[in-house]
ZAMARGU-4260 file (C-alpha; in steps of 0.2 Angstrom, whole numbers, plus 5000, padded with zeros to 4 digits):
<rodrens>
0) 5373/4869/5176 | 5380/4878/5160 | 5370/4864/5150 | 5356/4871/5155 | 5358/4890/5155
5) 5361/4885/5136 | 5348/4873/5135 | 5335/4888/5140 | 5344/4901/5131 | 5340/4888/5113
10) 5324/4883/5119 | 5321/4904/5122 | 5327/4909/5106 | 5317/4894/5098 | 5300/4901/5107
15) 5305/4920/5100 | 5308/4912/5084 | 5290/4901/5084 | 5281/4920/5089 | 5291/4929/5077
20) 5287/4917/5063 | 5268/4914/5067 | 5266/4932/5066 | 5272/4933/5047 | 5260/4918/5040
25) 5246/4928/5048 | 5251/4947/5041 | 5237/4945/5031 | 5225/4936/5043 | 5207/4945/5046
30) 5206/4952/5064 | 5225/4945/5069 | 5234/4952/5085 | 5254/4949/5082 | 5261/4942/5100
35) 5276/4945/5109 | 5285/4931/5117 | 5288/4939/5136 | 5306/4932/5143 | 5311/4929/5164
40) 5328/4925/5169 | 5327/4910/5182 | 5337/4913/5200 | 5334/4903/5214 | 5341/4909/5231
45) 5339/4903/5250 | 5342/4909/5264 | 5359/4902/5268 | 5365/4906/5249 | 5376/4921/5245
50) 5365/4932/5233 | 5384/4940/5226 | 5390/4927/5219 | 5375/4918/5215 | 5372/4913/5195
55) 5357/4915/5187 | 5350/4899/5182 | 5344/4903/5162 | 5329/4910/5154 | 5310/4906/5153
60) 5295/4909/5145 | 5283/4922/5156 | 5269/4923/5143 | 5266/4925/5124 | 5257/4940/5126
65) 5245/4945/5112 | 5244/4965/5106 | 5226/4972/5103 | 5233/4988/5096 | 5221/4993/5081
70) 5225/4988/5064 | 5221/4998/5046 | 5205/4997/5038 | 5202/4989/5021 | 5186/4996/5013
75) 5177/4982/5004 | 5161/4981/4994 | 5151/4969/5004 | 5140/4978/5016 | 5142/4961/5027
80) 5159/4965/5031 | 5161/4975/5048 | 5176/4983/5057 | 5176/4990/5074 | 5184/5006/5075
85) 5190/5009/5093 | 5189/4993/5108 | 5178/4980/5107 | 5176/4961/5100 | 5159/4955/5089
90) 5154/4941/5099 | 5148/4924/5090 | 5142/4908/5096 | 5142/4889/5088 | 5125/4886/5087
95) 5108/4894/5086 | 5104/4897/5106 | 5120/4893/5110 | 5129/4903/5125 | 5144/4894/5120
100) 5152/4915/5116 | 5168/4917/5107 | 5172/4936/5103 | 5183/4942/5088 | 5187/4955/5079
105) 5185/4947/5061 | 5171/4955/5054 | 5169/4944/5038 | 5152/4942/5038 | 5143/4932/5026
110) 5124/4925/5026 | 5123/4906/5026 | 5109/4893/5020 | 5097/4899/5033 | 5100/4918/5031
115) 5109/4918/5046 | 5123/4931/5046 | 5140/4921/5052 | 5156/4920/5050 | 5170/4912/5040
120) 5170/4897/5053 | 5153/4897/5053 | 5149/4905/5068 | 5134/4916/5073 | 5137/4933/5074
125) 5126/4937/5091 | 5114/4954/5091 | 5104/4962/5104 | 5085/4963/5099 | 5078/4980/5093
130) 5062/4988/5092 | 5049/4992/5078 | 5061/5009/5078 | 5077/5001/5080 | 5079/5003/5098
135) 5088/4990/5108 | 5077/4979/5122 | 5089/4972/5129 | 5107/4975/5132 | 5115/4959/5139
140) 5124/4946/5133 | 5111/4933/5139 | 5099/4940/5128 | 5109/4940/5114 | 5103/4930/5098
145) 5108/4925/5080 | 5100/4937/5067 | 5091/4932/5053 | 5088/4941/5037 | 5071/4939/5029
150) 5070/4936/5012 | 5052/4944/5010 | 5044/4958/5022 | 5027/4954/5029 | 5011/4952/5021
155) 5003/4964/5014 | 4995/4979/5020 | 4979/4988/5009 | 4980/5007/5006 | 4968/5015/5017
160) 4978/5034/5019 | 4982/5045/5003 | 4992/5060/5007 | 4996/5075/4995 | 5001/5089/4995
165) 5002/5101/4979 | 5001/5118/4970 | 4986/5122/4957 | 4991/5135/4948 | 4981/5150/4950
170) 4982/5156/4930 | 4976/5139/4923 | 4963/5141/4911 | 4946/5138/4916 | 4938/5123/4911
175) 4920/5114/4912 | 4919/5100/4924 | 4903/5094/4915 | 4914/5090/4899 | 4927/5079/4910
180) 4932/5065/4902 | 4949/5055/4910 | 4954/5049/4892 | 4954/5065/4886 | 4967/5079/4892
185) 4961/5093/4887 | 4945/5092/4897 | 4956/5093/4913 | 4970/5106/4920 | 4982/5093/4931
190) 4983/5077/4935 | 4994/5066/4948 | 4994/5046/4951 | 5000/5037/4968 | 5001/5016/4969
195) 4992/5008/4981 | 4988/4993/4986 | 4972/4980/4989 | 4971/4968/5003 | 4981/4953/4993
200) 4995/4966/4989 | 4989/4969/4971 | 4995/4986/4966 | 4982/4999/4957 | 4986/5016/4952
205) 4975/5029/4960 | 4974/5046/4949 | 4969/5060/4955 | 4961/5076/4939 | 4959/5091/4946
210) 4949/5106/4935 | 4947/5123/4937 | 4927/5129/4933 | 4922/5145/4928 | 4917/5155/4943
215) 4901/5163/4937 | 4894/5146/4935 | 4900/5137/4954 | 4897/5143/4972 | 4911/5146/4983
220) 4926/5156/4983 | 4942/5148/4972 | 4937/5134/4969 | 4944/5116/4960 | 4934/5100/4958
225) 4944/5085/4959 | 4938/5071/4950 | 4943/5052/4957 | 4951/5035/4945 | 4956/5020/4951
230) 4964/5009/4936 | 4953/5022/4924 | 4940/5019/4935 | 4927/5032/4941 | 4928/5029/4961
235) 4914/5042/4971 | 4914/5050/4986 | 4906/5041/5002 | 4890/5045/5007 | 4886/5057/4994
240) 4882/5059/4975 | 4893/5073/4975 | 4901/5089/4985 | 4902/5102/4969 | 4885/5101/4962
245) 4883/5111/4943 | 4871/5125/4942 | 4858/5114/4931 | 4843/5127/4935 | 4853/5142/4926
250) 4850/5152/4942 | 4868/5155/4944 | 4871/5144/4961 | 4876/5127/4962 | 4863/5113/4966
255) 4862/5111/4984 | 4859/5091/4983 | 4876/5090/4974 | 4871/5082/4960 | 4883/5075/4947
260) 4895/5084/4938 | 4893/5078/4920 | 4883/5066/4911 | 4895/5054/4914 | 4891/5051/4933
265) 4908/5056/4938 | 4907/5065/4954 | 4918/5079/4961 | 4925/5085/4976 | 4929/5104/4979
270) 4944/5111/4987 | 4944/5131/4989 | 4956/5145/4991 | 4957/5162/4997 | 4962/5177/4988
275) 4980/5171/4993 | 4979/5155/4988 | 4977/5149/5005 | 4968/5132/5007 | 4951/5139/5019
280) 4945/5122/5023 | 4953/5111/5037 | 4970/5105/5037 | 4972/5090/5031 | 4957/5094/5019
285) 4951/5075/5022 | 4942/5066/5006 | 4936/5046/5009 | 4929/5039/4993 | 4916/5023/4989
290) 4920/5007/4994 | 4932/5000/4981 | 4926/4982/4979 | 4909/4975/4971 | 4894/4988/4975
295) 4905/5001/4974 | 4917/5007/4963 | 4921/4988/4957 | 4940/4990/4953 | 4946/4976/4967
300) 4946/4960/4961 | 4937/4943/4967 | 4945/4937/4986 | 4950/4955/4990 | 4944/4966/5007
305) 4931/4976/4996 | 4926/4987/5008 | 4941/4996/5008 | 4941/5015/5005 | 4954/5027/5003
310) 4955/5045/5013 | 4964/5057/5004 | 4972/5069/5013 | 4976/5085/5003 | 4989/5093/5019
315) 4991/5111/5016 | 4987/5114/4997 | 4990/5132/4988 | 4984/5139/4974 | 4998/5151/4969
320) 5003/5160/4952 | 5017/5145/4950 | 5015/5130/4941 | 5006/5114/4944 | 5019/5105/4958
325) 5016/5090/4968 | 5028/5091/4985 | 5023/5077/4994 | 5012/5060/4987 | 5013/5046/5000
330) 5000/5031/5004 | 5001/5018/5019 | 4999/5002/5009 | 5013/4988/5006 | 5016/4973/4995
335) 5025/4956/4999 | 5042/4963/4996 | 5060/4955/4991 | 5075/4959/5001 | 5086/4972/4989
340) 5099/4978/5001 | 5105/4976/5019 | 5115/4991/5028 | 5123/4993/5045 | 5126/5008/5053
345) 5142/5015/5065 | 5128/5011/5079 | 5128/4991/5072 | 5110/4993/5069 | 5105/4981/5056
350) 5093/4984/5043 | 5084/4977/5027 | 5077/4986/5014 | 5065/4979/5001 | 5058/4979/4984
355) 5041/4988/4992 | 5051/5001/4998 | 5050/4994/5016 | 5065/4997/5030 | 5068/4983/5043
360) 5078/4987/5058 | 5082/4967/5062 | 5093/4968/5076 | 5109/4978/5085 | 5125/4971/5084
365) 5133/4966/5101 | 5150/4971/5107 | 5158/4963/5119 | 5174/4972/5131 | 5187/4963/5145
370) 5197/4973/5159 | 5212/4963/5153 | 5209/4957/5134 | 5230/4949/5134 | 5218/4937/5148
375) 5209/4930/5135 | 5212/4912/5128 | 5215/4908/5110 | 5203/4897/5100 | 5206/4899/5085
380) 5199/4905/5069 | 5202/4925/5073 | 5193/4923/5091 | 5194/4921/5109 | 5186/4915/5124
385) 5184/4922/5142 | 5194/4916/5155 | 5199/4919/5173 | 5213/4931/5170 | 5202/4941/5157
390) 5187/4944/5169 | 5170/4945/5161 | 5163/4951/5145 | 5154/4968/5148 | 5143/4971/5134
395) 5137/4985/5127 | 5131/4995/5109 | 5142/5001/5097 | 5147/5021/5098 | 5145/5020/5116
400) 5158/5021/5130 | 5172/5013/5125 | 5166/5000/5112 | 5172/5010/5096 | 5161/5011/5083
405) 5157/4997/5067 | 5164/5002/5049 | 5150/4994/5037 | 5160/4988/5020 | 5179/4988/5030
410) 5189/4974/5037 | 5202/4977/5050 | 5217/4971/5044 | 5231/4962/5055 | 5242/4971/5065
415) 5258/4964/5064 | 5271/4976/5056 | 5281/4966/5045 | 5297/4975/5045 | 5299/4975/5063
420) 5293/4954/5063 | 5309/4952/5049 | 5320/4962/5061 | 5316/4952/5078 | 5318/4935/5066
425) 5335/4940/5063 | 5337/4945/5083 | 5329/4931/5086 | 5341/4918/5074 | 5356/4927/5081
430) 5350/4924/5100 | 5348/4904/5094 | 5364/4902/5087 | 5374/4914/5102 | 5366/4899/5116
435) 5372/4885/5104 | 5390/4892/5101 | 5387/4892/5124 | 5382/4872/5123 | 5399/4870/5111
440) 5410/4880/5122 | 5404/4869/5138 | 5405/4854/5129 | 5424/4858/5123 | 5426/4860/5142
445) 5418/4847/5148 | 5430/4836/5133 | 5446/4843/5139 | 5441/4838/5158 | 5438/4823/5153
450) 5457/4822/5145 | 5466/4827/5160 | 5478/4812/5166
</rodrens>
């Protein structure tokens, strides 16, 4: 009997000892959770035994019980690299569709052949689809898929909206719109450019030259013409030859047909204030110019959409005693552009920026929770698998109940304390060699018996 109370007692302190020692070759593991080896002394009893005097019968292992405690955060400089700050497990599959789910909390993340996001082991990190505006569709696990980071972003979108918003300062010297000549900047007072794009996703530079006439020779109240270039380029208004005509009769008002502004042909749009440099036409003061391609103003090339045209929208223009200022320049067109960054926020939305100036929300990372996470089964590689004892994984959206938050360029490091580990190994060695000085003492015992005569 004593043999094996002693035999439990080593086999014990050899289970301590295999925890204690597992726990130090992974301090420095991603997303490790030390464990604890869980002892239960053995008695067994009946009904016609006399619990008083009865002698336990050893020790056994109950459980090597993992601790999910939080460990620190190493900051990194790989936005890839994730850490869940609170509860929660990223979840991952082996294959693309798989529902074959592991969940860890190793949040190196790297992107593989395919420009799928997965990890060390190869792994997919699973996500919840989003939105156009980065909301999540769904929020279930069976829904869950592999996200995918595009190296380009769409085709490309032509420019059809211009929008600006700008001060003309009202002391500029007055100038004739007759003499406008783009190449020459001392026939014009200001002057702003915007890129935007054809149907192919060429680029063109749009300039916009704005000039301040002399009163006594124009209609109106404050005026400005605005003059239209696209790649130096004169590009017209639609449907009309011109809306600030020049007084070419000499009787002081402007020709109601709106004819040209120079001799050049370039034709002029007029944009009005009030005595306080209020804009007195509608807001947005809305300008659509000629078609761009061939019959137009010709500046697309051959195989482009050449009946594009731009509207410029001039939103809430002043004329006030302050310099020349443009606040706002924005235009609705896109190029084929290259991926230049990815970011993840605290919400696990995932998104891609590229070289057009485009941002993608691709997807939502998925967290995964478990009533009783010391349920779960090992698998290795940092991860776990649902089982019976852990219940099922509730999934759910990063900052949100209880799932913690995600730390975009931070690992979580392992929680294992060292000095407490190197403490319990010496427990642990002194525990081993305590049962093995018990196995000596009975076999000493058992030797004299043996001797008796």
């Amino acid at each position: 009997m004593s043999f094996n109370i002693a035999l439990s007692g080593i086999s014990a302190s050899q289970k301590d000892l295999n925890t204690t020692a597992n726990n130090i070759a992974n301090v420095n593991t991603v997303g490790f959770k030390e464990s604890r080896a869980e002892f239960a002394d053995v008695y067994a009893n009946s009904i016609f035994a006399n619990s008083k005097t009865t002698v336990g019968g050893g020790v056994t292992t109950a459980q090597v019980a993992q601790q999910f405690q939080q460990g620190s955060l190493q900051f990194t400089n790989n936005a890839l690299d994730m850490a869940i700050n609170g509860g929660g497990f990223f979840v991952t599959s082996s294959e693309v569709g798989s529902q074959d789910l592991s969940y860890t909390r190793a949040g190196a993340f790297k992107v593989d052949a395919n420009s799928y996001l997965v990890n060390s082991a190869g792994n997919f990190l699973q996500t919840f689809p989003v939105d156009k505006d980065g909301n999540s569709t769904s929020v279930s696990l069976t829904t869950t898929q592999p996200v995918k980071i595009p190296d380009t972003a769409g085709s490309p979108q032509k420019t059809e909206n211009i929008g600006i918003q700008m001060n003309l300062n009202a002391g500029e010297a007055t100038l004739d719109p007759a003499a406008f000549d783009p190449n020459n900047p001392d026939t014009f007072n200001n002057s702003t450019s915007v890129t935007m794009y054809d149907s192919l996703g060429e680029p063109h530079i749009l300039t916009s030259y704005f000039v301040r006439p002399p009163e006594a020779a124009y209609t109106g109240e404050s005026n400005w013409v605005a003059f239209y270039a696209v790649d130096g380029k004169q590009v017209d208004l639609a449907g009309a030859a011109g809306t600030y005509g020049r007084d070419t009769t000499g009787d002081g008002v402007a020709d109601a047909t709106g004819t040209a502004v120079n001799a050049s042909g370039w034709k002029g749009s007029t944009i009005s204030f009030n005595d306080t440099g209020a804009y007195t036409g509608s807001d947005p003061a809305i300008i659509t110019t000629e078609q761009l391609g061939v019959g137009g103003a010709n500046v697309l090339g051959p195989g482009t959409d050449g009946t594009q045209t731009l509207t410029l929208n001039f939103n809430n223009p002043t004329q006030y005693s302050s310099p020349f200022e443009v606040t706002e320049l924005t235009q609705d067109g896109t190029t084929v552009g290259r991926l230049t960054n990815v970011e993840v926020g605290a919400d696990g939305l995932i998104n891609a920026s590229y070289s057009n100036g485009s941002t993608v929300p691709l997807a939502r990372v998925a967290l995964a929770r478990f009533s009783n996470e010391q349920g779960l089964t090992q698998a290795g590689n940092t991860s776990w698998k649902e089982s019976l004892d852990s219940g099922p994984a509730l999934a759910g959206e990063a900052n949100s109940g209880t799932f913690g938050s995600i730390r975009s360029s931070a690992l979580e490091q392992s929680n294992v304390d060292l000095t407490t580990e190197l403490v319990d190994l010496i427990s642990a060695q002194r525990n081993f060699q305590a049962n093995s000085r018990t196995l000596e003492v009975n076999n000493t015992l058992q030797q004299t018996v043996l001797q008796i005569r």
